[in-house]
C-alpha positions in Angstrom: 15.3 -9.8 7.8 14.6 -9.7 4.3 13.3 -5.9 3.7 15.1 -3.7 6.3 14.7 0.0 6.7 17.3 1.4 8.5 17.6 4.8 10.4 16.0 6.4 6.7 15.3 9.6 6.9 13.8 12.4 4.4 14.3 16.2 4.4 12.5 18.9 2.5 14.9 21.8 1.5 12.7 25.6 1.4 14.1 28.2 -1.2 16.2 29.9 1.6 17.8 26.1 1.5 16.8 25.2 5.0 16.4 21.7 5.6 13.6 20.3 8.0 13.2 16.9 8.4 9.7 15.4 7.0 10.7 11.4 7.3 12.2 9.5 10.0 14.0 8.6 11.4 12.6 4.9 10.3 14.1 1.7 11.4 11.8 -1.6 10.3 11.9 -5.2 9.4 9.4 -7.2 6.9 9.8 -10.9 6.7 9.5 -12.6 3.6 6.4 -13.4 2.2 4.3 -11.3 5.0 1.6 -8.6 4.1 2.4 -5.1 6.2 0.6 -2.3 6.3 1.4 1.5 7.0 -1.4 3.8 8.2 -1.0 7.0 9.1 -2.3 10.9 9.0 -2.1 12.7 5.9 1.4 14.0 4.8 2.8 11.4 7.4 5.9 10.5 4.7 4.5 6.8 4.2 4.3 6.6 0.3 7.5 8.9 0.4 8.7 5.5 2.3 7.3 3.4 -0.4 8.6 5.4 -2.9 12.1 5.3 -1.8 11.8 1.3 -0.8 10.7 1.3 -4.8 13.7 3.3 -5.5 11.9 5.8 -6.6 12.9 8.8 -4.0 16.1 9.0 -2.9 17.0 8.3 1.1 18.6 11.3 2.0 20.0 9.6 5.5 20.0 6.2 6.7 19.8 2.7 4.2 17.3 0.2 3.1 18.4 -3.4 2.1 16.7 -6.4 0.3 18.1 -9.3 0.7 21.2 -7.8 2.3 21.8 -5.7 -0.5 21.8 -2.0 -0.8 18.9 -0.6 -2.5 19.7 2.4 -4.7 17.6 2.4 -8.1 14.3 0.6 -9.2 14.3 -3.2 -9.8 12.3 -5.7 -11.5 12.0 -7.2 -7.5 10.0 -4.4 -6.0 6.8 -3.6 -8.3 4.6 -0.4 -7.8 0.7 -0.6 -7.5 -0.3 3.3 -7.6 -3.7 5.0 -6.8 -4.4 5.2 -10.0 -4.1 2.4 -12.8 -2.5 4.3 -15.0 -3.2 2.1 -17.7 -1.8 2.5 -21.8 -5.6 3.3 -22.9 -4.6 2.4 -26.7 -3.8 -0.6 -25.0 -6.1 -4.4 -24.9 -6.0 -5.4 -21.3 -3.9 -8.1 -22.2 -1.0 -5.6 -24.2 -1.2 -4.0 -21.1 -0.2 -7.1 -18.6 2.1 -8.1 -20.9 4.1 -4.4 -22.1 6.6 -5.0 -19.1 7.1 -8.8 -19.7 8.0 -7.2 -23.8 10.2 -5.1 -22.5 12.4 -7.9 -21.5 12.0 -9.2 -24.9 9.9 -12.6 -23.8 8.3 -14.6 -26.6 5.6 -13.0 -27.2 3.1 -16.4 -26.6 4.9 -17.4 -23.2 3.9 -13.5 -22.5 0.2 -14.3 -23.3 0.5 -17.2 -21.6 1.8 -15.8 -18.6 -0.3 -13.1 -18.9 -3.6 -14.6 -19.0 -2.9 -16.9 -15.7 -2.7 -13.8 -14.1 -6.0 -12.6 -15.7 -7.6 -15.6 -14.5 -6.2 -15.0 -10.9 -8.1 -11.1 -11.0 -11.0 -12.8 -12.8 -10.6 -10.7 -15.8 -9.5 -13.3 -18.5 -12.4 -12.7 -20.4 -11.6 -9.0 -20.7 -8.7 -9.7 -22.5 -9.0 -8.0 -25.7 -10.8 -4.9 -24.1 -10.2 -1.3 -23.8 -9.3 0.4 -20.4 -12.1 2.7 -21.2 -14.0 -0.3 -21.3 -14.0 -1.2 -17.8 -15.0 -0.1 -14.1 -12.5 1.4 -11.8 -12.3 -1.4 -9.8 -11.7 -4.1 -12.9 -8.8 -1.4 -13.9 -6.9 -1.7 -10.5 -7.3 -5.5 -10.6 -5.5 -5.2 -14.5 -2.7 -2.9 -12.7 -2.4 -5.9 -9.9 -2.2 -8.5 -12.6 0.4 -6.4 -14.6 2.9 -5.8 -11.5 2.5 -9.4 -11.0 3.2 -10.9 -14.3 6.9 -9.6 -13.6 6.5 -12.0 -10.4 8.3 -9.5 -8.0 9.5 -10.3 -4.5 8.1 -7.3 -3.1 4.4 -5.8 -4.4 4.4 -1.8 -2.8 0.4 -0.8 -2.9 0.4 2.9 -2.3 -3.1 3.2 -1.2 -4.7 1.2 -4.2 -8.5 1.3 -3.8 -8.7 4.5 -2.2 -10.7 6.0 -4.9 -13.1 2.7 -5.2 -16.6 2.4 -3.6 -16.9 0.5 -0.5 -18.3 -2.5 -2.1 -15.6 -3.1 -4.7 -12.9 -2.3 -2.0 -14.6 -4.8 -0.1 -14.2 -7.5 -3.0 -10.8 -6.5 -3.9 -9.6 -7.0 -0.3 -11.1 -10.2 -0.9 -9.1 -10.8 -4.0 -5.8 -8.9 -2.8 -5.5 -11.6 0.1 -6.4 -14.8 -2.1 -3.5 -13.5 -4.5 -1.1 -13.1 -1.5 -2.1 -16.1 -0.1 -1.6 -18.2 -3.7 1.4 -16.3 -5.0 3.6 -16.0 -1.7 4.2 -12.3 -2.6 5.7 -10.2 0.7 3.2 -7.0 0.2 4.0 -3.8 1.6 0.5 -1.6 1.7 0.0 1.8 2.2 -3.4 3.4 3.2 -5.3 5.9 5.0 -8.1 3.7 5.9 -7.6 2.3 9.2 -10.0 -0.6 8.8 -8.7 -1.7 5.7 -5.1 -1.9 6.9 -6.6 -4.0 10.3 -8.7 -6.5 7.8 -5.9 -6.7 5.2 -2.5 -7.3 7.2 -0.6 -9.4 9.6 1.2 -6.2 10.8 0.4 -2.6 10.8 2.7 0.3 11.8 1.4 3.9 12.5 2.9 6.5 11.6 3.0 9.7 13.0 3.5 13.2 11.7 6.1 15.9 11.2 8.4 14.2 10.8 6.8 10.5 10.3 7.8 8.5 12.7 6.8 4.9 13.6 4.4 5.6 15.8 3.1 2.2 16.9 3.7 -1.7 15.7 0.4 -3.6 16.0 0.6 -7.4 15.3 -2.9 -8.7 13.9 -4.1 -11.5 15.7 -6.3 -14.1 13.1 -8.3 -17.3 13.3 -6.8 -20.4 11.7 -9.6 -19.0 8.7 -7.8 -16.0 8.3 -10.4 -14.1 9.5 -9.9 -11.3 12.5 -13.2 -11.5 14.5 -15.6 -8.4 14.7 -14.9 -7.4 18.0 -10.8 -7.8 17.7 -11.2 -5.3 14.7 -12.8 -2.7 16.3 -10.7 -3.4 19.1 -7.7 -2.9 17.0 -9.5 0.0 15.0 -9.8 1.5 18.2 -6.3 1.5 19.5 -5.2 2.8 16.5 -7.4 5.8 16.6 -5.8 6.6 19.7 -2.9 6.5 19.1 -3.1 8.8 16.2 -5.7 11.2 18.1 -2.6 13.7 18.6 -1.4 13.4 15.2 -4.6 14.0 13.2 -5.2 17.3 16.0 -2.1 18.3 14.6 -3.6 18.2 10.5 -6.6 19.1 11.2 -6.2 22.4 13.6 -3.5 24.0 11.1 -6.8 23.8 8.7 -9.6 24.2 11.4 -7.4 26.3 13.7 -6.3 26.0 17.5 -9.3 25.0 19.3 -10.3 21.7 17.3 -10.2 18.8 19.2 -10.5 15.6 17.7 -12.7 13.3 20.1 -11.7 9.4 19.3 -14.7 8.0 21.8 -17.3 10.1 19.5 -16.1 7.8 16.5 -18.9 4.4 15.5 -18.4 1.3 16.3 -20.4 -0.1 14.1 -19.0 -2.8 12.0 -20.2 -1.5 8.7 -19.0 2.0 9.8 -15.5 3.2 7.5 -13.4 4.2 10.4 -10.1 6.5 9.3 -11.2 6.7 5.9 -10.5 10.6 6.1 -7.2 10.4 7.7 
């Protein structure tokens, strides 16, 4: 397998240094060049998991291996998309795509260059000598895609991306997101809340549960030879998903409602336009 997770686990330490165990533990596989999602309640330990696979959090039990190799620290093969942009706003949208490929000291025209194919992929070439201020949220995300691309990772981690975005530029970055996968042979590892989005986007989705996360389910997503799931197969799959997590989400939502909530799956739309999960 080419990203392997392995028995991780992650524990949470209280000031009377008790540890209770918030993560795991975890045991997964992700091919090469396939597009996984993770969905799962809130506080379920899936970005910690990204965050660790990004060797950004440490793995307090357990390994996780690229390639065969131990992953201990960040690497220049496993790039971060966070919530936020987080762009430089002094920055032009092209110094921003390009700061990382600077940092390793390329020529600065091959960086334009490579830059500005990247630009053209997120439609945002003509942007190039704009401000961050200057944009929409959504045209900001796309210049954080092309700037973790640029460095041409193995791995893109998406710790729920477009979560902050309107439906209708979600909808179009989706759009985008898979045309980029699909052109650039990226493995992408996705993390979300949004049920649908996770069904529409991947080839596999795992569920987690909660306290501790735990791999609750692995769903396999079923496409046409278009790429396209049909209607009916998503809200099948939306569906199945939403029971399986019907006992996890009680378990948020009655330590802040209280004891007697019940949350009822079967009360939940169908309808296709409806944003299933997008509170979880």
């Amino acid at each position: 397998m080419y990203l392997k997770v392995s028995g991780v686990e992650k524990f949470f330490v209280n000031d009377q240094q008790e540890a209770t165990r918030v993560l795991g533990p975890i045991d997964l596989a992700i091919e090469k060049g396939s597009f996984v999602s993770i969905v799962g309640p809130s506080g379920c330990g899936k970005s910690t998991l990204l965050y660790m696979i990004a060797g950004l959090e440490e793995v307090d039990q357990g390994q996780l291996t690229m390639n065969g190799k131990q992953i201990v620290r960040p690497g220049v093969d496993r790039v971060v998309v966070f919530q936020e942009a987080g762009l430089f706003p002094w920055m032009t949208i092209l110094e921003n795509v390009t700061y990382g490929l600077k940092i390793k000291k390329i020529a600065k025209q091959a960086a334009e260059k490579k830059a500005m194919e990247y630009l053209k992929m997120v439609h945002l070439s003509k942007y190039r000598d704009a401000y961050p201020h200057q944009l929409s949220g959504g045209m900001k995300q796309r210049v954080s895609i092309a700037r973790a691309l640029v460095m041409e990772p193995e791995v893109l981690l998406m710790d729920e991306p477009f979560s902050a975005l309107d439906e209708q530029t979600r909808m179009v970055l989706h759009k985008e997101l898979v045309d980029i996968w699909r052109k650039t042979g990226v493995t992408i590892l996705f993390v979300t809340h949004n049920i649908r989005e996770a069904v529409l986007l991947s080839e596999k989705v795992y569920v987690f549960g909660t306290r501790p996360g735990i791999i609750k389910a692995e769903i396999a997503i079923p496409r046409l030879t278009n790429g396209i799931l049909p209607d009916q197969l998503t809200l099948q799959t939306e569906q199945r998903i939403l029971t399986i997590l019907q006992t996890e989400i009680e378990k948020v939502l009655k330590e802040e409602l209280g004891d007697d909530y019940r949350f009822e799956t079967e009360l939940l739309h169908l309808d296709a336009d409806h944003d299933m999960g997008s509170y979880i």
